[in-house]
LOTI-561279 format. One record per residue: residue in one letter; x, y, z of N, C-alpha, C, O in turn; residue number from 1. Coordinates in Angstrom, 2 decimals. Example, Ala and Ser with C-alpha at 12.3 -4.5 7.8 and 13.67 -1.06 7.14 Angstrom:
LOTI-561279
   r        nX        nY        nZ       caX       caY       caZ        cX        cY        cZ        oX        oY        oZ     k
   a     13.19     -5.69      7.80     12.30     -4.50      7.80     13.20     -3.30      7.80     14.24     -3.32      8.46     1
   s     12.85     -2.25      7.08     13.67     -1.06      7.14     12.90      0.03      7.87     13.41      1.14      8.04     2
//
This chain:
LOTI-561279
   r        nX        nY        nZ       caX       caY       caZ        cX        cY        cZ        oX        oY        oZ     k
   x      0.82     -1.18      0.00      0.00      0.00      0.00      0.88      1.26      0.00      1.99      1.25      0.52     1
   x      0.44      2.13     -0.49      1.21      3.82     -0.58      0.95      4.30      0.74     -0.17      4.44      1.24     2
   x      2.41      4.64      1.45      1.62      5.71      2.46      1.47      6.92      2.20      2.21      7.33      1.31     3
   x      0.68      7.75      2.71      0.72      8.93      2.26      1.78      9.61      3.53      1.72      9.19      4.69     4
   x      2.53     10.45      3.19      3.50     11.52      4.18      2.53     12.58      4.13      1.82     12.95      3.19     5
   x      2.65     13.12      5.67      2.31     14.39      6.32      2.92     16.01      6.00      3.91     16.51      6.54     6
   x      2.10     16.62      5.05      2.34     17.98      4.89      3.47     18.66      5.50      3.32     19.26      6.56     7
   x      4.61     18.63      4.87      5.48     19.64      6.17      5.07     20.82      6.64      4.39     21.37      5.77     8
   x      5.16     21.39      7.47      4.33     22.37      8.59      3.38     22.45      8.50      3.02     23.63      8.56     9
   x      2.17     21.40      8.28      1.06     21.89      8.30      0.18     21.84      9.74     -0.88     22.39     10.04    10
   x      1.13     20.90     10.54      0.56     21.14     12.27      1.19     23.40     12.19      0.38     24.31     12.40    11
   x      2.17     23.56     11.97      3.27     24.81     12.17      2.41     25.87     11.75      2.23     26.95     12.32    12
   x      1.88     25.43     10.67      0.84     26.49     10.23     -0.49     26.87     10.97     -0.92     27.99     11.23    13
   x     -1.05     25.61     11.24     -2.34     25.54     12.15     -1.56     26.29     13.70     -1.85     27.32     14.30    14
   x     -0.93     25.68     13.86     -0.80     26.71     15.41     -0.06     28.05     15.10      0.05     28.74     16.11    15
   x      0.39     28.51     14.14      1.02     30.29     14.09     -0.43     30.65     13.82     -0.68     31.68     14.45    16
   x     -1.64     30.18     13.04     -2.74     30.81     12.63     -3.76     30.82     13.71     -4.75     31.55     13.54    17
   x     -3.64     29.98     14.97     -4.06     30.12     15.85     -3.67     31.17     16.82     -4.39     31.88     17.52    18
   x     -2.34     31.12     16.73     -1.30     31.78     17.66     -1.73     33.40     17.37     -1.94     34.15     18.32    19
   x     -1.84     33.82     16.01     -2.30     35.06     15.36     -3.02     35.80     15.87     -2.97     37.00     16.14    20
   x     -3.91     34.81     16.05     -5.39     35.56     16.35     -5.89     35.39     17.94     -6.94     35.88     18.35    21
   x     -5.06     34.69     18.68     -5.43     34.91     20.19     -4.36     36.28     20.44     -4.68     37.22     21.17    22
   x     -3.14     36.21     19.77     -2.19     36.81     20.22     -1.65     38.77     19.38     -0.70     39.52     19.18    23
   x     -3.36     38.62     19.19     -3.35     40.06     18.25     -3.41     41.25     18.69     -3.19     42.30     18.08    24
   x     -3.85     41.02     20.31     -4.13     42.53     21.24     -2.36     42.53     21.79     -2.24     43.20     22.81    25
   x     -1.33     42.05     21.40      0.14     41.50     21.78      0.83     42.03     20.73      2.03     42.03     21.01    26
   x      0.65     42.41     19.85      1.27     43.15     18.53      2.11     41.76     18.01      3.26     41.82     17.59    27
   x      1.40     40.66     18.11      2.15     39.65     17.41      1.70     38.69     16.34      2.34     37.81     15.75    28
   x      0.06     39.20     16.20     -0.75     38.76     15.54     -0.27     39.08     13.99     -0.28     38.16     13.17    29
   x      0.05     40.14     13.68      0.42     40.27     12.67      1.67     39.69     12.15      1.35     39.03     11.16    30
   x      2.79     39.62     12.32      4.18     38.63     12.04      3.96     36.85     12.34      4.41     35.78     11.92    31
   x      3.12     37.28     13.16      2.30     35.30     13.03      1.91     35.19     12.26      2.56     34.45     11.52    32
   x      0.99     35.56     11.82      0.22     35.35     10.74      0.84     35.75      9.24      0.09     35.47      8.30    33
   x      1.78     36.20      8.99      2.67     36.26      7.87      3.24     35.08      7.58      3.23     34.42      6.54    34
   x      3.89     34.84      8.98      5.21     33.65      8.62      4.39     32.31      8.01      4.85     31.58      7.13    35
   x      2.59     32.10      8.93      2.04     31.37      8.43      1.69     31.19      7.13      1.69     30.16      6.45    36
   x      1.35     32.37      6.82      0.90     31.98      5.06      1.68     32.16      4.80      1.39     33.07      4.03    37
   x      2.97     32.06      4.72      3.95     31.91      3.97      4.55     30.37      3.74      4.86     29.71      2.75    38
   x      4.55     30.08      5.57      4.68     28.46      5.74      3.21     27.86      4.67      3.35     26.69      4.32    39
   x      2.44     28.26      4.37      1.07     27.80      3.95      1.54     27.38      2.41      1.58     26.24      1.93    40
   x      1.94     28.84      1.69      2.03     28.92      0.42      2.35     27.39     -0.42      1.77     26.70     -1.25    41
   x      3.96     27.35      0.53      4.86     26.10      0.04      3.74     24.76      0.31      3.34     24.09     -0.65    42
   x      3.38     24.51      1.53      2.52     23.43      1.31      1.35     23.06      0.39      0.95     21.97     -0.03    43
   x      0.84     24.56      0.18     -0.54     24.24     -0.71      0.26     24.09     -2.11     -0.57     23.94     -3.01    44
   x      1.61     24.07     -2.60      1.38     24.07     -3.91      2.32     22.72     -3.59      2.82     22.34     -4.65    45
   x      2.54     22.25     -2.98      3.23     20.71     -2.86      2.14     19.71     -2.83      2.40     18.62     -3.33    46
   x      1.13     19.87     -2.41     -0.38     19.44     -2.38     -0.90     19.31     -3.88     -1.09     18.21     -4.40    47
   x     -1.11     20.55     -4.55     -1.77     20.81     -5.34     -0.79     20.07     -6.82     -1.27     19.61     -7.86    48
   x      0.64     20.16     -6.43      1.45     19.01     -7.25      0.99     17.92     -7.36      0.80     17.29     -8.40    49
   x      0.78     17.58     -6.24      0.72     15.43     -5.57     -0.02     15.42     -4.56      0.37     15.49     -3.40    50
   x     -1.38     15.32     -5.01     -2.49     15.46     -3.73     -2.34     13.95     -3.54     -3.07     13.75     -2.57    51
   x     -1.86     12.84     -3.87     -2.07     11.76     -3.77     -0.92     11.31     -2.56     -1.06     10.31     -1.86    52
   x     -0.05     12.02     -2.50      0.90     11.18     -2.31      1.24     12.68     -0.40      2.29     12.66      0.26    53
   x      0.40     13.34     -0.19      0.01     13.83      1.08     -1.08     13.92      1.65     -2.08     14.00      0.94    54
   x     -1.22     13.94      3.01     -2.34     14.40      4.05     -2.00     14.97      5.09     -0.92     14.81      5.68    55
   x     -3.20     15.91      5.51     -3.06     17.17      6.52     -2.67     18.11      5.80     -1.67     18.82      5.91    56
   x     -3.89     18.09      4.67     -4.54     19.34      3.77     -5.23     20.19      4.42     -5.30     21.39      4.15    57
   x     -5.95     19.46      5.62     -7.12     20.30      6.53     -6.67     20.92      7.48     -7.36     21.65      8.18    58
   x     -5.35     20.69      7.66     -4.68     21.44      8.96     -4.16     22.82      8.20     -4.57     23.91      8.60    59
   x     -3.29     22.73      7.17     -2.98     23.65      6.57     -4.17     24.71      5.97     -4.23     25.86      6.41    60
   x     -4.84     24.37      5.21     -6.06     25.09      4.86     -6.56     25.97      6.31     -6.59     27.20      6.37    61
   x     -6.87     25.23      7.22     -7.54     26.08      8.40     -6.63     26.96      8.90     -7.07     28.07      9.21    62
   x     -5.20     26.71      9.08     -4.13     27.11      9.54     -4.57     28.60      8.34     -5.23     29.51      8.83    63
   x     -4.24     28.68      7.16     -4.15     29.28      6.02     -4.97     30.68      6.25     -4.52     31.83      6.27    64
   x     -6.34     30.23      6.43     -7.34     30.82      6.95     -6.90     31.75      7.94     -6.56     32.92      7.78    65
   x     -6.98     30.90      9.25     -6.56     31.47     10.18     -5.32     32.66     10.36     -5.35     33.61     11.15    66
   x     -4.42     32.37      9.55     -3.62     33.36      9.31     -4.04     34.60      8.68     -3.48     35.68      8.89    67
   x     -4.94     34.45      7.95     -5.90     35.80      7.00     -5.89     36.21      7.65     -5.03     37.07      7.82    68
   x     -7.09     35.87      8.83     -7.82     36.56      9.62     -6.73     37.28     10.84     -6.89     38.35     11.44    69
   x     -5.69     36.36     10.94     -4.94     36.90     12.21     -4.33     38.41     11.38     -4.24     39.48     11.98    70
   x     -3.96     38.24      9.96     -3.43     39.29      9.31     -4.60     40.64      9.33     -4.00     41.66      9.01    71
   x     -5.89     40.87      9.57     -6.21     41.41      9.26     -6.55     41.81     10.58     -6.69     43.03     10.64    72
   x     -6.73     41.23     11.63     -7.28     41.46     12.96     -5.54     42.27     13.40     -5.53     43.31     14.06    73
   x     -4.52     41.78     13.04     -3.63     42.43     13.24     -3.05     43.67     13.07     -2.47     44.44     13.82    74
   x     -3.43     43.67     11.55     -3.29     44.78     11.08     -4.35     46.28     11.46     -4.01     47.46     11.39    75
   x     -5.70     45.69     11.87     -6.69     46.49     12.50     -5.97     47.06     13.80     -5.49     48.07     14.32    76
   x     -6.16     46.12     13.89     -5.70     46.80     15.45     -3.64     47.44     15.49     -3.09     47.60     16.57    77
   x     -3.14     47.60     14.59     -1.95     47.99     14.58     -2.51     49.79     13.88     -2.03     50.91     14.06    78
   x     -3.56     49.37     13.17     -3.65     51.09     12.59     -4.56     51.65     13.65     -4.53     52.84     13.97    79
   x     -5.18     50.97     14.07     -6.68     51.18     15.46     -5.32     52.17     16.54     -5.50     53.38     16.64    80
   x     -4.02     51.51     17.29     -3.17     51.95     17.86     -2.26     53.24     17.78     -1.69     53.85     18.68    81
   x     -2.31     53.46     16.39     -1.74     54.30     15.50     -2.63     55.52     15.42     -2.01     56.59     15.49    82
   x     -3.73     55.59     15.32     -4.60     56.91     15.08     -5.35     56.76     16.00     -6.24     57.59     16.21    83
//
């Protein structure tokens, strides 16, 4: 049988995109959430190469997400601080 191998950082991603968005009133939400979709990028197109041959698509994806949102909750509140 094929095994399938585990997404590299896609646990790494799910917790910086978590990390983002609890940790956004901390001015850290925003550089979390960068490094994540960045860690994201590389996985989704290693995926989107050879969906066959990985899993912990769903960690990354949510992770992915989660980083949006930490980017934008971050960034709110970095200009919210500012003016």
């Amino acid at each position: 049988m094929n095994q399938k191998k585990m997404l590299p950082d896609s646990t790494a991603v799910l917790v910086l995109g978590i990390l983002s968005i609890v940790l956004t009133c901390f001015f850290a939400g925003l550089p979390l959430g960068i490094i994540g979709l960045v860690l994201s990028m590389k996985g989704r197109k290693m995926y989107e190469e050879n969906p066959d041959l990985y899993e912990g698509y769903q960690n990354l994806n949510a992770g992915f997400i989660m980083s949006i949102i930490g980017i934008a909750l971050g960034s709110t509140y970095l200009l919210k601080t500012i003016f």
